[in-house]
N, CA, C and O atoms as a DFTB+ gen file, in Angstrom:
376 C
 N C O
     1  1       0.853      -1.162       0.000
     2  2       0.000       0.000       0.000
     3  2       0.903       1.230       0.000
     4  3       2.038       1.349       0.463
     5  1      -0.074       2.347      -0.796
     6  2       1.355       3.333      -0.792
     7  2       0.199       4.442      -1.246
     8  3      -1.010       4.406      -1.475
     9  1       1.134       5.336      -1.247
    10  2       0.947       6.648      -1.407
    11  2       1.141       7.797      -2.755
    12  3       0.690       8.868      -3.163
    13  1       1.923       6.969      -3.022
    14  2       2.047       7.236      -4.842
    15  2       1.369       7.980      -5.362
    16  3       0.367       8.353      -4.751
    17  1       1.636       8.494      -6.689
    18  2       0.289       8.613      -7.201
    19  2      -0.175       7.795      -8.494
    20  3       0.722       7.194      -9.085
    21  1      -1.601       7.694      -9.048
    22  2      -1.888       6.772      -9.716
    23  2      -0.521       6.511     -10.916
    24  3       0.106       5.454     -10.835
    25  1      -0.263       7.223     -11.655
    26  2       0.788       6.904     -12.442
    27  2       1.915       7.057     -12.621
    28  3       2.651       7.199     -13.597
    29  1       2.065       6.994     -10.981
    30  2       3.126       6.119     -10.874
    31  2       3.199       4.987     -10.552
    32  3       4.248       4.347     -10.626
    33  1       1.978       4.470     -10.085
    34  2       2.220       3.038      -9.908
    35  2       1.417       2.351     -10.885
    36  3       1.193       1.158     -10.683
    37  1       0.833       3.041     -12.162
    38  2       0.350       2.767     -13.331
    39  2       1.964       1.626     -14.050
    40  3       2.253       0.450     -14.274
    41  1       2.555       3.008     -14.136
    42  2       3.842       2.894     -14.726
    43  2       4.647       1.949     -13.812
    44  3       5.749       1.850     -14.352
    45  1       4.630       1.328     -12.871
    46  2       5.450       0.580     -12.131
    47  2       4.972      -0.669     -12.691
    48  3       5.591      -1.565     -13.266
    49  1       3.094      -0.479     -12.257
    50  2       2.631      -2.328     -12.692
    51  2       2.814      -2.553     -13.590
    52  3       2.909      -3.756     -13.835
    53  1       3.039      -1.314     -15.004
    54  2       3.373      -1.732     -16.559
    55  2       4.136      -2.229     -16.749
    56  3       3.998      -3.179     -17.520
    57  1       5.536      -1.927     -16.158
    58  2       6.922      -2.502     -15.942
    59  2       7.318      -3.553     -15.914
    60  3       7.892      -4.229     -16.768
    61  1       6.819      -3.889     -14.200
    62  2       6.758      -5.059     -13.871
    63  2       5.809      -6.143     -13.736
    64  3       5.505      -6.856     -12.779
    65  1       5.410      -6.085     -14.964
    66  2       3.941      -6.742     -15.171
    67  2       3.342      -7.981     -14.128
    68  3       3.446      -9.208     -14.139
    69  1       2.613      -6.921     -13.159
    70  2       2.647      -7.376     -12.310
    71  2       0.819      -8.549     -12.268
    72  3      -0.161      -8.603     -13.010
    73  1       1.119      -9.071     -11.327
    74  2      -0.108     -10.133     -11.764
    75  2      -1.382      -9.678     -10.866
    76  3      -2.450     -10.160     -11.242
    77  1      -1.426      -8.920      -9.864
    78  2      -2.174      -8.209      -8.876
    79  2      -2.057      -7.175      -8.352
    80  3      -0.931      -6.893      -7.942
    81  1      -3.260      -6.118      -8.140
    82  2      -2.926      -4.938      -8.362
    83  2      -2.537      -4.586      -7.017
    84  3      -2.390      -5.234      -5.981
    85  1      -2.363      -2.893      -7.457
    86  2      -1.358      -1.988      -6.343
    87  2      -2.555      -1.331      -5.250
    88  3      -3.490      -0.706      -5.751
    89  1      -2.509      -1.438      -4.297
    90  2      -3.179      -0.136      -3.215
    91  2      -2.558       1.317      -2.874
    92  3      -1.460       1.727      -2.500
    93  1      -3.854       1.912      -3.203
    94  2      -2.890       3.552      -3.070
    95  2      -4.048       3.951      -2.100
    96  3      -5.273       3.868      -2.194
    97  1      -3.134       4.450      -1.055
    98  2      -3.762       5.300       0.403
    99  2      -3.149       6.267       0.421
   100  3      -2.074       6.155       1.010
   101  1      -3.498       7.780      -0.226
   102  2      -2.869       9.070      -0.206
   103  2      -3.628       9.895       0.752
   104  3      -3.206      11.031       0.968
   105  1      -4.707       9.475       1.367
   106  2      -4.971       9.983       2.578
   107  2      -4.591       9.163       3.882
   108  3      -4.919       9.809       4.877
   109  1      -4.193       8.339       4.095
   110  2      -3.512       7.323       5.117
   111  2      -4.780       7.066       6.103
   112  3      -4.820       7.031       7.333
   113  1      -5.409       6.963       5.502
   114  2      -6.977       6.251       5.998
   115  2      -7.037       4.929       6.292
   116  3      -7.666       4.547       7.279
   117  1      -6.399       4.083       5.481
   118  2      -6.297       2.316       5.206
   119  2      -5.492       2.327       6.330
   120  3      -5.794       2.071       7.496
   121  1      -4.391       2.664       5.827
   122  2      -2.860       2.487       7.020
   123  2      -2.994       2.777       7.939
   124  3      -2.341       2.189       8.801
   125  1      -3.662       3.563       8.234
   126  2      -4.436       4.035      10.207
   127  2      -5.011       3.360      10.633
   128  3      -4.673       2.927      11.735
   129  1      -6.354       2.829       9.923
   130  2      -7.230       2.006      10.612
   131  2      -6.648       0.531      10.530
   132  3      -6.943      -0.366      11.320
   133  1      -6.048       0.451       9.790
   134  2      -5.394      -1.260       9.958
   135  2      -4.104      -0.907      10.881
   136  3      -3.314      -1.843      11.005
   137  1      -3.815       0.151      11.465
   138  2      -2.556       0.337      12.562
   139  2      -0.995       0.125      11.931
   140  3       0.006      -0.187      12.576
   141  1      -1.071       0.333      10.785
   142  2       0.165      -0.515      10.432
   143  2       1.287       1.005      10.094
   144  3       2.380       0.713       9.608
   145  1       1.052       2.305      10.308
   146  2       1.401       3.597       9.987
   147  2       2.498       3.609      10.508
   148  3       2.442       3.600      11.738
   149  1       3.990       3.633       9.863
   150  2       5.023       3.985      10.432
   151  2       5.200       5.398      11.201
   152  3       5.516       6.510      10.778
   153  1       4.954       5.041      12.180
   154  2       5.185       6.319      13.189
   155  2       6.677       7.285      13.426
   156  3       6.887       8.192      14.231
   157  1       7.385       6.807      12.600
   158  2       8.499       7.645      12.568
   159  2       8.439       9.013      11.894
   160  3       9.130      10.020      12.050
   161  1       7.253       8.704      10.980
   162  2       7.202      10.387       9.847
   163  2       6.154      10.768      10.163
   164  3       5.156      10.089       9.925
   165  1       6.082      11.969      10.792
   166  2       4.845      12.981      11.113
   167  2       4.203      13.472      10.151
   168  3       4.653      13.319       9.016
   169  1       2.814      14.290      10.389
   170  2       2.433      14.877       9.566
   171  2       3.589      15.814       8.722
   172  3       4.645      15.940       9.342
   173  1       3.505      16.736       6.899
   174  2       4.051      16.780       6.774
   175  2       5.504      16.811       6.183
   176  3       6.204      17.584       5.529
   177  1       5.616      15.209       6.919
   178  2       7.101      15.019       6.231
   179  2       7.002      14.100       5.188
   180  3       5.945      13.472       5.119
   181  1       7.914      13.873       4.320
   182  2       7.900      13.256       2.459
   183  2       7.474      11.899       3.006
   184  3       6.750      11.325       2.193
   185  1       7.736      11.039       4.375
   186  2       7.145       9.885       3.714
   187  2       5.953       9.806       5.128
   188  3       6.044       8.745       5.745
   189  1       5.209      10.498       5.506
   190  2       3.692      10.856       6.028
   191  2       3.579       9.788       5.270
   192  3       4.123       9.651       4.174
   193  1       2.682       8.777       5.966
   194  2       1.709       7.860       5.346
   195  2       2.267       6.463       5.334
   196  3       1.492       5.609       5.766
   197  1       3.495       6.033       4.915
   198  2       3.890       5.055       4.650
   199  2       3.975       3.716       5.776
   200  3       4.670       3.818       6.787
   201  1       3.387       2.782       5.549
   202  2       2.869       1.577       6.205
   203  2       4.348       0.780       6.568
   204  3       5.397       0.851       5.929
   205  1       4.066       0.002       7.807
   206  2       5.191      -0.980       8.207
   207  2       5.333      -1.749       7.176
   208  3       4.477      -1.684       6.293
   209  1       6.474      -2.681       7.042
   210  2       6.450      -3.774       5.749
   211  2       5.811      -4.826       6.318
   212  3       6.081      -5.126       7.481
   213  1       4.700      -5.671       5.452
   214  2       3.830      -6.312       6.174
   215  2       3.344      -7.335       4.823
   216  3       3.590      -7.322       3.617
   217  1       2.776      -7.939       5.453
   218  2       1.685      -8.856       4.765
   219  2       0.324      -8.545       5.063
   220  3       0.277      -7.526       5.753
   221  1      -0.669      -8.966       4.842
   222  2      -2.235      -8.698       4.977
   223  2      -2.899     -10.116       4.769
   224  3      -3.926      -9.660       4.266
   225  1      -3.116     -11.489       4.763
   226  2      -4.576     -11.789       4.222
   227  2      -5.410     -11.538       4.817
   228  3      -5.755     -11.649       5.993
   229  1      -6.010     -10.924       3.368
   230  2      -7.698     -10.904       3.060
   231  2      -8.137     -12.420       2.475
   232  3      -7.513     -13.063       1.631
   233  1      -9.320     -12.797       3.121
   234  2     -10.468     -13.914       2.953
   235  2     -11.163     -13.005       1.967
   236  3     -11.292     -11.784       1.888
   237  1     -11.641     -14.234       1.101
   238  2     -12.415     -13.547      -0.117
   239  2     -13.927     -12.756       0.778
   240  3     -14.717     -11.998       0.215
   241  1     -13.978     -13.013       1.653
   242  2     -15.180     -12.375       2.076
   243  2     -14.676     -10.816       2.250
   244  3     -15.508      -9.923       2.407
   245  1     -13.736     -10.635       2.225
   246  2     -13.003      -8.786       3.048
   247  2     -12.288      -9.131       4.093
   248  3     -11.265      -8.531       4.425
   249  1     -12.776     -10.150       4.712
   250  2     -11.905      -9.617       6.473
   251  2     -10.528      -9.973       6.246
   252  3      -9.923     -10.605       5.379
   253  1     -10.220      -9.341       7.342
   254  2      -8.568      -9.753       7.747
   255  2      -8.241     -11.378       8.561
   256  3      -8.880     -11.808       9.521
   257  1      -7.111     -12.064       7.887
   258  2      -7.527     -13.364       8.231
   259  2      -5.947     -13.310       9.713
   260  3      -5.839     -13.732      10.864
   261  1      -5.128     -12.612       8.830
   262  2      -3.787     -12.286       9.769
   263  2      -3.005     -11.127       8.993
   264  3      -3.289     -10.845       7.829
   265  1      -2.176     -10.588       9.590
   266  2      -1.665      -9.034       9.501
   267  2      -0.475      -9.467      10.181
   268  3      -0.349      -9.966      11.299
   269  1       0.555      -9.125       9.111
   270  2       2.050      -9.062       9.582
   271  2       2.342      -7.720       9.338
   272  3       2.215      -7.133       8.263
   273  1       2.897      -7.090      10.819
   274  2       3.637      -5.755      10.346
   275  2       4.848      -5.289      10.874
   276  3       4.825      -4.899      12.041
   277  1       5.989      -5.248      10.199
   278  2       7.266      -5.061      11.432
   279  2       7.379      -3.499      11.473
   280  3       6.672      -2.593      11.031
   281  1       8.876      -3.558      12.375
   282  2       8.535      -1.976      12.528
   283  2       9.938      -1.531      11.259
   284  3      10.083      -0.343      10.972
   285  1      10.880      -2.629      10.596
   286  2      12.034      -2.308      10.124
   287  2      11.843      -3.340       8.759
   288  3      11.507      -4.514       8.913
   289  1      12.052      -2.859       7.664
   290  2      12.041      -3.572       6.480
   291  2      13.233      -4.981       6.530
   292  3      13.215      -6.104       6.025
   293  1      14.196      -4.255       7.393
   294  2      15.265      -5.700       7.671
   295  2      15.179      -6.755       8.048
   296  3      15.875      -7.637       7.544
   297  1      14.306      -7.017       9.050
   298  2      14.341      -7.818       9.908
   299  2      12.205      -8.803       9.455
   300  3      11.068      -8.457       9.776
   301  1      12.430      -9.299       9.116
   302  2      10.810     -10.106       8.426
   303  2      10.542     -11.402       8.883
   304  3      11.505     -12.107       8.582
   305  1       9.761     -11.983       9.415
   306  2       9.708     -13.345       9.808
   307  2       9.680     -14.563       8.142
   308  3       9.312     -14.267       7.005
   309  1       9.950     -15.226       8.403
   310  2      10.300     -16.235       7.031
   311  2       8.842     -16.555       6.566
   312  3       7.829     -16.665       7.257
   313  1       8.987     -16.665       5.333
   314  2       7.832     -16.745       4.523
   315  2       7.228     -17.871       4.862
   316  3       6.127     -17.760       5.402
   317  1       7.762     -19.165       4.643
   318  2       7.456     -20.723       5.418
   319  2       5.999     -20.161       6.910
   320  3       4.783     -20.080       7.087
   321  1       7.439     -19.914       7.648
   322  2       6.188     -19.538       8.779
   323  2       5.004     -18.919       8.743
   324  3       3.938     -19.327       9.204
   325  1       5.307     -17.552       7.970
   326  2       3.803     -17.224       7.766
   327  2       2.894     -18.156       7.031
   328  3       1.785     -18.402       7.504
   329  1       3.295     -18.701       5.886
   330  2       2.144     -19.424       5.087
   331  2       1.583     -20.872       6.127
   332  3       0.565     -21.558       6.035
   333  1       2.463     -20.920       6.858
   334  2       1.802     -22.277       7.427
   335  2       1.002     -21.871       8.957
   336  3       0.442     -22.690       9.686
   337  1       1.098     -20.706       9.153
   338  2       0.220     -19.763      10.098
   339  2      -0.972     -19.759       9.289
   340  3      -1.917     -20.423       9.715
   341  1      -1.076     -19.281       8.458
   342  2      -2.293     -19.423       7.423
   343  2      -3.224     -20.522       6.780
   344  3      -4.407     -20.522       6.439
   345  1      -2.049     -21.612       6.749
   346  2      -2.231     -22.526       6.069
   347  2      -3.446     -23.632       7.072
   348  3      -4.347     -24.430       6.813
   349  1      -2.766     -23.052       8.320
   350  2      -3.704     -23.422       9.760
   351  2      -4.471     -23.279       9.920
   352  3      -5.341     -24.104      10.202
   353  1      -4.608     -21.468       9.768
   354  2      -6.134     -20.963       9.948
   355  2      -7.018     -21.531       8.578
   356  3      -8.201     -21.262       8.784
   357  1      -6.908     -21.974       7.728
   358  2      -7.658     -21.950       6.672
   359  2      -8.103     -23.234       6.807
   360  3      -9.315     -23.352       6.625
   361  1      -7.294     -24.588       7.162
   362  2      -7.643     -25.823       7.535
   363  2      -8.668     -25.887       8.978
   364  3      -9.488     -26.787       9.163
   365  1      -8.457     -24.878       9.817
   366  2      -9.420     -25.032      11.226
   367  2     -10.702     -24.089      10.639
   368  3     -11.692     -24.040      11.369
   369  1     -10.737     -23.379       9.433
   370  2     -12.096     -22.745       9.074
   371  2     -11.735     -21.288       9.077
   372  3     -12.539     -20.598       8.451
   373  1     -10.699     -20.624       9.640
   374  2     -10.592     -19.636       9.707
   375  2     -10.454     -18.473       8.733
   376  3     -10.334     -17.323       9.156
């Protein structure tokens, strides 16, 4: 999710022809209410808005099934783990 504007991330998905689309939150509405708002940049400043690095599933219904959000792009829990966190909830119904 980002802040962009449409074409630029027109021009990004063209690029990298990407297979699913981009989220743009230029009012930081999404990123607030899902909590995930890097609190280091205040109102303001160039990167206002910009979300922890994270994962999201969404269930085809809308909801949130689990939400990964760190506070440092470096440091990410392994992909394995998350999918089989998921892979859990989806086998118990979740």
């Amino acid at each position: 999710m980002t802040y962009d504007s449409e074409s630029i991330l027109a021009d990004f998905h063209a690029k990298r022809q990407l297979g699913y689309p981009l989220l743009r939150d230029d009012e930081v509405k999404y990123v607030n209410a899902l909590g995930i708002r890097n609190e280091e940049y205040g109102p303001g400043h160039m990167g206002y808005g910009i979300p922890h690095p994270g994962i999201l599933y969404i269930k085809s219904d809308g909801t949130i099934a689990a939400k990964y959000a760190v506070p440092g792009y470096r440091s990410r829990p392994p992909l394995e783990e998350i999918y089989d966190q998921i892979s859990a909830g989806i086998k118990a119904g979740g």
